[in-house]
C-alpha positions as CSV (number, residue, x, y, z in Angstrom):
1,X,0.0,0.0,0.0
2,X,1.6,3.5,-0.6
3,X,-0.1,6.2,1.0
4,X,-0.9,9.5,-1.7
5,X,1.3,12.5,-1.2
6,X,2.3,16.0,-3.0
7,X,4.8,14.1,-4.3
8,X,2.7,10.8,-5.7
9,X,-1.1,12.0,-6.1
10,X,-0.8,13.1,-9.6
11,X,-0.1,9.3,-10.7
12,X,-3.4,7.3,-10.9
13,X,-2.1,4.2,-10.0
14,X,-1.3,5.1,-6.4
15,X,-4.2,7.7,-6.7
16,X,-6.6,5.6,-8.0
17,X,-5.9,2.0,-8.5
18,X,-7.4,-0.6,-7.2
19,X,-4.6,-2.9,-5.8
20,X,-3.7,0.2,-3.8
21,X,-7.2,0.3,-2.1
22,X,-7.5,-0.2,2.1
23,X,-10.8,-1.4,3.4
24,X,-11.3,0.0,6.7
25,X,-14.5,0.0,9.1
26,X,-15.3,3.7,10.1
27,X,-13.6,3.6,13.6
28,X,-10.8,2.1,12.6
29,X,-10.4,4.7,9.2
30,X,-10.4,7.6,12.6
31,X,-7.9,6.0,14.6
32,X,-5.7,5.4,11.6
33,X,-6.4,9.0,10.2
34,X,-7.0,11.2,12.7
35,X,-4.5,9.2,15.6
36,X,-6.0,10.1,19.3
37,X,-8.5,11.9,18.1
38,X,-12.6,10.6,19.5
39,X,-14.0,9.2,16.2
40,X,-17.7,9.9,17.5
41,X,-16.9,13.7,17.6
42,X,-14.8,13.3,14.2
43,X,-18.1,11.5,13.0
44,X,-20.5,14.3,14.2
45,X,-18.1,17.0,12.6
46,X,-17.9,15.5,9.5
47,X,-21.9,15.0,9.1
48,X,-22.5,18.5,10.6
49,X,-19.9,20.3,8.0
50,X,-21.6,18.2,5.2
51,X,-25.2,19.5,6.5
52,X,-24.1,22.9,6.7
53,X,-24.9,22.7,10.4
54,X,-22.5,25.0,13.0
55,X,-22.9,24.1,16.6
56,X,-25.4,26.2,18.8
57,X,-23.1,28.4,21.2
58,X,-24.3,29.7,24.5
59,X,-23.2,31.9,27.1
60,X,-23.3,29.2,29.9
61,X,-20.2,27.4,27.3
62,X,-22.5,23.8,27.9
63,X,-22.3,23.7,24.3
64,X,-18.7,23.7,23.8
65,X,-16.9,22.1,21.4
């Protein structure tokens, strides 16, 4: 598997290709993308930025991301 890059993601074998495809469950894609990051509030900012959805904000901060 060869992961893309600036360097490699112009060349659609690596970019592209099928042999260089990694099937990964959801929570396993986060740890492996986004390290020590929570995947269920990676999940819920991903769906909200696709929505168009910002988070409600208010004074008290319980709504803090």
């Amino acid at each position: 598997m060869t992961y893309l890059t600036p360097e490699n993601i112009g060349d659609r074998e690596i970019a592209l290709g099928f042999n260089n495809l990694e099937l990964l469950c959801l929570n396993c894609h986060n740890k492996k993308t986004f390290k020590a990051a929570q995947p269920d509030r990676i999940l819920l900012s991903i769906l909200m930025e696709a929505l168009s959805i910002t988070p409600l904000s208010f004074k008290s901060g319980a709504a803090k991301w």
